[in-house]
Each structure stands twice: as structure tokens, then as C-alpha cells.
C-alpha positions as CSV (number, residue, x, y, z in Angstrom):
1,X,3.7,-4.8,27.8
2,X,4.7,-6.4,31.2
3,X,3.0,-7.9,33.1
4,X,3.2,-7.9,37.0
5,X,0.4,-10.0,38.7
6,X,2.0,-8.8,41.8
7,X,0.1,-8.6,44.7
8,X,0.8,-5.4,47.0
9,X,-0.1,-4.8,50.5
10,X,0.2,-1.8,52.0
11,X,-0.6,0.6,54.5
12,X,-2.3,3.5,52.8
13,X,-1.5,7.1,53.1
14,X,-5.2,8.5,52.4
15,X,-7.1,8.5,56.1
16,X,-10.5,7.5,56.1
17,X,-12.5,10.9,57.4
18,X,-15.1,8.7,59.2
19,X,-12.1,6.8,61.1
20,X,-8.8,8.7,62.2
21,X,-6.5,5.6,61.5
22,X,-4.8,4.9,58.0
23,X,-6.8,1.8,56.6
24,X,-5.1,-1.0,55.8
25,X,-5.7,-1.6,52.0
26,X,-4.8,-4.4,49.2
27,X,-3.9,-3.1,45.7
28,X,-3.5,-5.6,43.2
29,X,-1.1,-4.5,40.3
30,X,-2.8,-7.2,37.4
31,X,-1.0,-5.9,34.3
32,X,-0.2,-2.0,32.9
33,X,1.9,-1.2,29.4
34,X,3.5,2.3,29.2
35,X,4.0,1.6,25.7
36,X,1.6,3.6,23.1
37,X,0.7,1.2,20.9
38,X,-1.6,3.7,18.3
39,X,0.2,5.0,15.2
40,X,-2.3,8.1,15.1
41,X,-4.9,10.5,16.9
42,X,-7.4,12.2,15.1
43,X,-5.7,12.0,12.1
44,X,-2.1,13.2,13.0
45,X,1.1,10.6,14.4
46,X,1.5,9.7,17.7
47,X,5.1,12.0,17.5
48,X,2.9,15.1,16.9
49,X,1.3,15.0,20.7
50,X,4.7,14.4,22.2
51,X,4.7,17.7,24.4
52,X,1.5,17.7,25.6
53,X,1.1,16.6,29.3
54,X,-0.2,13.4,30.0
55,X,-3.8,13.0,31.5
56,X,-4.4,9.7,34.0
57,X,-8.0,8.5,33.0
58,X,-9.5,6.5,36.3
59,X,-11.7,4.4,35.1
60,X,-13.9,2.2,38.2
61,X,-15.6,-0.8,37.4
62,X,-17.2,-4.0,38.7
63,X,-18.1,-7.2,37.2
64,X,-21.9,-7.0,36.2
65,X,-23.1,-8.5,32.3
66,X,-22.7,-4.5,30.9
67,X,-19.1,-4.6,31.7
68,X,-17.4,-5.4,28.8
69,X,-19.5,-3.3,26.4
70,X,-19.5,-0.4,28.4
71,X,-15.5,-0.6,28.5
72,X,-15.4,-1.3,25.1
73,X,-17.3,2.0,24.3
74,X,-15.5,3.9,26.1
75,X,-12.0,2.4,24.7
76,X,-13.1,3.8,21.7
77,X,-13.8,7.0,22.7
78,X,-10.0,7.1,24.3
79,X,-8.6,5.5,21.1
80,X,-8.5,8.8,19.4
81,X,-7.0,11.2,22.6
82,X,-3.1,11.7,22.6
83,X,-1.0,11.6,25.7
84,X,-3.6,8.9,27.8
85,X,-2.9,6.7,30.4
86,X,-6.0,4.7,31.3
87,X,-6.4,3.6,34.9
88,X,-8.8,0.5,35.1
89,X,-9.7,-0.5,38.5
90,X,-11.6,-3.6,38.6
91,X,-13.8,-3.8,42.1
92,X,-12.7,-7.9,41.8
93,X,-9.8,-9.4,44.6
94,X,-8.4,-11.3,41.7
95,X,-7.0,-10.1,38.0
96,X,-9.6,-11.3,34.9
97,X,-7.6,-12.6,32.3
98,X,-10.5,-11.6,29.8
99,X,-10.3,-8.2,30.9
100,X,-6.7,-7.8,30.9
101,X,-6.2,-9.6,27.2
102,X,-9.0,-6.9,26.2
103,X,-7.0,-3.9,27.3
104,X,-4.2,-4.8,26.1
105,X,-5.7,-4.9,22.4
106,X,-6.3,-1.6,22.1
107,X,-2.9,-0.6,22.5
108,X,-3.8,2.6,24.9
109,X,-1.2,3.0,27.6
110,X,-2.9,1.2,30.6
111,X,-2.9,-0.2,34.3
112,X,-4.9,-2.8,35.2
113,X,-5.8,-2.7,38.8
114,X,-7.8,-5.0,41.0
115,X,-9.0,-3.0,43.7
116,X,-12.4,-4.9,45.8
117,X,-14.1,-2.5,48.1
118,X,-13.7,-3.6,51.8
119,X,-15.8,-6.2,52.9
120,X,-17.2,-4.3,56.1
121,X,-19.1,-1.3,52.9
122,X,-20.6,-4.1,51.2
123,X,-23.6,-4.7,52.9
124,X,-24.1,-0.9,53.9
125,X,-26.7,1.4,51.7
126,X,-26.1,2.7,49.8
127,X,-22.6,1.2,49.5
128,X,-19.7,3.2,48.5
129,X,-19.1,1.7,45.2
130,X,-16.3,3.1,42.9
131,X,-14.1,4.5,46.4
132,X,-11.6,1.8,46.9
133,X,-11.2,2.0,43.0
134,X,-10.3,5.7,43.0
135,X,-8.2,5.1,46.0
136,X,-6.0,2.5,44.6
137,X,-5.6,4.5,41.1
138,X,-4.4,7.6,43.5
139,X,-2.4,5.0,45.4
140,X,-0.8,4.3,42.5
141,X,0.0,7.4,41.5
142,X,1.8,8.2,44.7
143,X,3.3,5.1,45.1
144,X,5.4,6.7,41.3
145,X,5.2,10.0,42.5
146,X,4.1,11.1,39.3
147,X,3.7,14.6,39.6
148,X,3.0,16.2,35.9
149,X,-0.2,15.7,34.2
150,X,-4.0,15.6,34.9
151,X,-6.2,13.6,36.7
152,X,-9.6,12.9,35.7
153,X,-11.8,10.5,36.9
154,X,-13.9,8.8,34.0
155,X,-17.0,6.3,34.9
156,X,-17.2,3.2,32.1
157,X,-20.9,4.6,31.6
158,X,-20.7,8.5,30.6
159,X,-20.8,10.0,27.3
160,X,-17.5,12.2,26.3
161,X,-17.0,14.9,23.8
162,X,-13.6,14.7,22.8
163,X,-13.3,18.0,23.4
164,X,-13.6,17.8,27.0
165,X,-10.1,16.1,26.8
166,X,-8.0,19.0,25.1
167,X,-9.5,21.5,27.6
168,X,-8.7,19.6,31.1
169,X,-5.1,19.0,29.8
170,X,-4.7,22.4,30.5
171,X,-5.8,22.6,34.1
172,X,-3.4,24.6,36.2
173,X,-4.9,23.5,39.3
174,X,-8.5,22.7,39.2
175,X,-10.4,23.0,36.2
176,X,-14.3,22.5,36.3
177,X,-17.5,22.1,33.9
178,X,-20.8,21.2,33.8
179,X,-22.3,17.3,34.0
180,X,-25.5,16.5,31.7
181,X,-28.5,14.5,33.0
182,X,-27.5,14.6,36.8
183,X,-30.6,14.2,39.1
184,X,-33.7,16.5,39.1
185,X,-32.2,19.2,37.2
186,X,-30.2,17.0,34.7
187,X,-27.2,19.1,35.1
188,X,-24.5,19.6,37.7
189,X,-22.3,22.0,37.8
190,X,-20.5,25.8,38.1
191,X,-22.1,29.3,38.1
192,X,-20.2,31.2,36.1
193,X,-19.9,35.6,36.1
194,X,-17.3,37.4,34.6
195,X,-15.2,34.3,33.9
196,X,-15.1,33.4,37.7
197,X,-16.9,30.7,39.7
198,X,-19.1,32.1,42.3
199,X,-21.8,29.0,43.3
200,X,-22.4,26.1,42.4
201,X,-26.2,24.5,40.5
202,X,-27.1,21.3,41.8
203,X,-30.5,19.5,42.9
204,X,-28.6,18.0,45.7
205,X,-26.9,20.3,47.8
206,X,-26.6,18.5,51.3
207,X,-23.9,20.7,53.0
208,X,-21.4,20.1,50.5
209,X,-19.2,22.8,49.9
210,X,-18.1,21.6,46.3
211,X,-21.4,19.9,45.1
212,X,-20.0,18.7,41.8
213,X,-20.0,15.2,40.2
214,X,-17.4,13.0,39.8
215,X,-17.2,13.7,36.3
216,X,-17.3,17.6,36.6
217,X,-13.7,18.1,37.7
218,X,-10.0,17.6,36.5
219,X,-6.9,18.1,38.6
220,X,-3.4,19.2,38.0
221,X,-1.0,16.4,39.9
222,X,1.7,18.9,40.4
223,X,-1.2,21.0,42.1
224,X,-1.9,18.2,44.1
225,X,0.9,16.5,44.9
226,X,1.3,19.9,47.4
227,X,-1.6,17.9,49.8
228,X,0.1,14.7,51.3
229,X,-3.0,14.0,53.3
230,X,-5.2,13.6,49.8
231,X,-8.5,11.5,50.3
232,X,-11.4,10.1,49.3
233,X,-13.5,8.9,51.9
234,X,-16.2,6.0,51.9
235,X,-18.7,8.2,52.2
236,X,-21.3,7.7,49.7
237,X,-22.1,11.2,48.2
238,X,-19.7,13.0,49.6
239,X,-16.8,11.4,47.9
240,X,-16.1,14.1,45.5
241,X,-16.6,16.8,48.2
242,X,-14.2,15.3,50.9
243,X,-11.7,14.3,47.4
244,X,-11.8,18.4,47.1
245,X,-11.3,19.5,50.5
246,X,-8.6,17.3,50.8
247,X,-6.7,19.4,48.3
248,X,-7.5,22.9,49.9
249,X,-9.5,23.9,47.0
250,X,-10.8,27.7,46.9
251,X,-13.6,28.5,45.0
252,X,-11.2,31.6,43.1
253,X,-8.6,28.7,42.4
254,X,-11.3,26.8,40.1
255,X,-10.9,27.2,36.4
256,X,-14.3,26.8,34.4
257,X,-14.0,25.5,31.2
258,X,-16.7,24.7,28.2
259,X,-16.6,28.2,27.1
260,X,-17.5,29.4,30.5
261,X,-19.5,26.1,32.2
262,X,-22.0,26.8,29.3
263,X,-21.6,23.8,27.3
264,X,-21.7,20.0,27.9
265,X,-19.0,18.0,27.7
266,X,-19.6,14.9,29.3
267,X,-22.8,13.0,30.2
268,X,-23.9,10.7,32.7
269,X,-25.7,8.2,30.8
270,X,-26.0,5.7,33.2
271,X,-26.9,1.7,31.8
272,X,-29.5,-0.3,34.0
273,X,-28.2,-3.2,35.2
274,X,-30.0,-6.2,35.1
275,X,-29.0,-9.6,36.1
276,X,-27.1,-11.9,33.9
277,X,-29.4,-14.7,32.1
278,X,-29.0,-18.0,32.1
279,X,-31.0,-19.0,29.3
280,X,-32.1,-23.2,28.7
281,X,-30.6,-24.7,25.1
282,X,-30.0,-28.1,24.6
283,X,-26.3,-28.8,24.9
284,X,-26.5,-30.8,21.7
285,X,-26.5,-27.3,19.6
286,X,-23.1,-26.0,21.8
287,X,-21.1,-28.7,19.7
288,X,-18.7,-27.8,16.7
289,X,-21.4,-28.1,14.6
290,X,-23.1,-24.4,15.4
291,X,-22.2,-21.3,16.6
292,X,-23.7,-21.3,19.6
293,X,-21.2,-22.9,21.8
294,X,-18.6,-20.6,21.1
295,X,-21.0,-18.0,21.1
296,X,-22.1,-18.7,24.6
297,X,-18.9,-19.6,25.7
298,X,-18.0,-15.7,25.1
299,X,-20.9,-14.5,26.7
300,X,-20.2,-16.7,30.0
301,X,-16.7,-15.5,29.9
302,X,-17.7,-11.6,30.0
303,X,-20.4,-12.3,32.1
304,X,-23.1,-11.3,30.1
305,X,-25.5,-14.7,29.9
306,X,-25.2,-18.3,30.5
307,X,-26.6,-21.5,28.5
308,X,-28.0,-24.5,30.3
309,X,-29.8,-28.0,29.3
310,X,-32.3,-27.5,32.8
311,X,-31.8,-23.7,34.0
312,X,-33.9,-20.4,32.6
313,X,-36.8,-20.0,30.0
314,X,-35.9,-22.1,27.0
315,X,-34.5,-20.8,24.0
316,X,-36.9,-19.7,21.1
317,X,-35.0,-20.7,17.7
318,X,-37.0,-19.7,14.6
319,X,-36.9,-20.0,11.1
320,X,-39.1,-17.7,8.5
321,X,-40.8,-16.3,11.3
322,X,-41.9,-19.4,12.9
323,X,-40.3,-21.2,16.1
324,X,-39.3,-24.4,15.3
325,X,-38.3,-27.3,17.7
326,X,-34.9,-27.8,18.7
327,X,-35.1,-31.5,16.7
328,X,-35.5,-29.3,13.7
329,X,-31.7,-27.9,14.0
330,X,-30.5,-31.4,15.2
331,X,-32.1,-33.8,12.7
């Protein structure tokens, strides 16, 4: 691993649909390892997967108290697929050293990016979250010109089959499937006859001429790399139909996969967010002499609660089924 905490400005190449001008953007390179660090996939050696093409896993996030969980769920969903390179943009304008040290672990060829969305969407609704992420991933990829492999982009908080991952690394251009629990019909995706996409099933249509989810699609780079104008808007529902027309997609160019757009592959479980606790404990049980300081210490680190000797409801610590007063654990 090397690691770059280089700070890159640039002028972007993607134009913003709602404005005619190339935005100015900040990508922030935090750390990435193109070393594969896992002696074996699904049971066979890393040297057995050699040949098969590479797929780029975009993964946007933003700090909330399910973070790390939900990343470390998926990690290990990715753990056992060949031929990875995850693509973690953080929506943050700094690197998180507790993020980073936890990529890093799992030895999956990564790039940690830090990737804020503009100031002037954040008080908009519903604000474009996840954009500037997938923006700076493709920025990245242009930036290498990488132009074998597949793109997919992953959300920390679906479900995959692994499955799903041996079929897309075989799109030729475009290569779609169907999306569980999406909306009023809990599924998005192709109509399928005769092996050929003819429409599309979706409860929310709204003019879109590819109303798929974000989740429903891979793309072949090589495909398009052939579009130098590529984009994803800030456009809030319309991000994956603007990505699409951006790379001259026809509907006979689309490759269904899931035998035919008839099974599901991926999921979007979606986690409800709550606000992170800050829960009252006497400061006296965060010494050496318990777990809890370190305990807490953790939690405050990845954002998920915070201990405090005035702040929140106070701590409930029981013994045999009865609470017991914190004197009880001190004396």
C-alpha cells in the first residue's frame, strides 16, 4: 500500500446538465493499494482469476453512526469476488484515518477517495447525495484512462448475490437486471422478450428514458471510454438516467442478465438512519479498570455513540436482572 494524501484540484471534464460550464471540483486522493492482498476466492488462489477483467466497485458514503457496519458488510461480501477494485468515496473534505486503517485490513485492492458534495446542493431537497461521489470515482478513472474492465456502482447498504458479480464481468457494453424492494412495486427493472429488452417496469417513471436504479446496471469502460462528454448530473432522480444518456445507450445495445431480468441479484435494503447517541455514564467507569472506556472510545471514533458525565439519558447498568447504581460497579 501507498499512501498519497494528496490533495487534487481540478477542472472536471463531466458538465453539469443543469449548468453549461465544466464545474470546478476537489478530489481528494486519501490512500488506494493496487496490491491484492487475499490468498483465495471462493475456495481457489488468487492466480486462478488472473484473466478475468477487472470490475471497479464505486462504493458512496457519508459519515452517519451506520457507516462503519454497513462498510464492513459489504467488505465481506467483496472479500470473496476475484479481479475487484473497490472505489470508496467518502462524502467528507478531509481523509478519516479510521476509515482508511479499516480498508486497508481487508486487503481488497482499494482507493480511498474523499469526495464532499458542493456546498451550494446541501441545503436543497432532496439533495443530491452520492453525485459528487460517483463523479470523483469516474474522475478517477479518467484521470488513468483505464479503459478495460467494468463499472458498477455499489451503495454500502444493498444486499449482493455473488452471483451478480460473475455475470456483469461479462458486459460487452451495458448489461442490465432487475433491483429488489425498489419503491411501490419493490422491484425495478428490464422487460424482457425473446432475450431482448423492450421497456422498462418501474413505479416511478417521470420522463426518464432509462428508469433503472443505480444498482440495476454495469458498464463496460472500453464501451464507455468512446463518450468523452460522460456525466452524472446533480439531479436528484435522474442521476442514473442523465449517467445513461451520456453514454448514447440504445435500448437493443442493453444486455439483460439474471437468466433473462428474471431473478434478483441485488437488493436495496436500505438501513434507517438515526442520530448518533450520546449516552450519560460516569467517567469514573471509562478508566483502565473496565471496558467501557475503550469501548466508547471506539464507538466515538466511528461515530456510532458518544459517553458523557452531564449529556443524554443515563446509562442503565444491571446485574441478574436488576439495575444497580453506578456506586455498585465503583465501590
Amino acid at each position: 500500500m501507498y499512501y498519497l494524501l494528496i490533495f487534487v484540484c481540478f477542472v472536471s471534464t463531466l458538465l453539469d446538465s443543469t449548468n453549461t460550464h465544466a464545474l470546478n471540483e476537489s478530489l481528494m486522493i486519501c490512500s488506494e493499494s493496487h496490491e491484492d492482498r487475499r490468498l483465495f476466492m471462493q475456495d481457489k488462489p488468487r492466480s486462478a482469476y488472473a484473466q478475468l477483467p477487472v470490475i471497479y466497485f464505486v462504493t458512496p458514503t457519508y459519515p452517519r453512526r451506520e457507516q462503519i457496519p454497513e462498510l464492513t458488510r459489504l467488505a465481506h461480501t467483496l472479500l470473496h469476488v476475484p479481479r475487484l477494485h473497490w472505489l470508496v468515496a467518502n462524502d467528507r473534505d478531509r481523509c478519516d484515518k479510521f476509515l482508511d486503517n479499516m480498508l486497508n485490513k481487508f486487503g481488497i485492492p482499494f482507493t480511498y477517495l474523499a469526495s464532499p458534495m458542493p456546498s451550494k446542493f446541501r441545503n436543497t431537497k432532496p439533495a443530491p447525495r452520492g453525485v459528487a461521489n460517483r463523479r470523483a470515482a469516474l474522475q478517477w478513472l479518467h484521470q488513468r484512462n483505464l479503459t478495460a474492465g467494468v463499472l458498477y456502482f455499489g451503495d454500502d447498504d444493498n444486499t449482493y448475490d455473488l452471483r451478480l458479480f460473475s455475470e456483469i464481468r461479462q458486459t460487452q457494453r451495458v448489461s442490465m437486471f432487475p433491483v429488489g424492494l425498489i419503491a411501490e412495486y419493490a422491484v425495478s427493472g428490464p422487460v424482457v422478450r425473446n432475450g431482448k429488452v423492450v421497456a422498462f417496469l418501474d413505479s416511478w417513471v417521470a420522463g426518464r428514458r432509462w428508469p433503472v436504479d443505480m444498482a440495476g446496471f454495469a458498464v463496460n469502460l472500453a464501451y464507455m471510454s468512446q463518450y468523452p462528454n460522460v456525466n452524472m448530473p446533480f439531479k436528484p432522480g435522474y442521476e442514473e438516467d442523465l449517467f445513461l444518456r451520456s453514454i448514447g445507450l440504445r435500448i437493443d445495445q442493453i444486455e439483460p442478465k439474471g437468466n433473462n431480468c428474471t431473478e434478483i441479484l441485488v437488493w436495496h435494503t436500505q438501513t434507517k438512519n438515526k442520530k448518533s447517541p450520546t449516552v450519560r455514564i460516569d467517567s469514573a467507569l471509562l478508566n483502565d479498570r473496565f471496558n467501557l472506556g475503550a469501548l466508547f472510545h471506539s464507538l466515538k471514533v466511528m461515530g456510532v455513540a458518544s459517553a458523557s458525565d452531564t449529556e443524554g439519558p443515563r446509562a442503565v447498568i444491571s446485574k441478574n436482572g436488576k439495575g444497580k447504581p453506578l456506586s455498585y460497579f465503583l465501590s
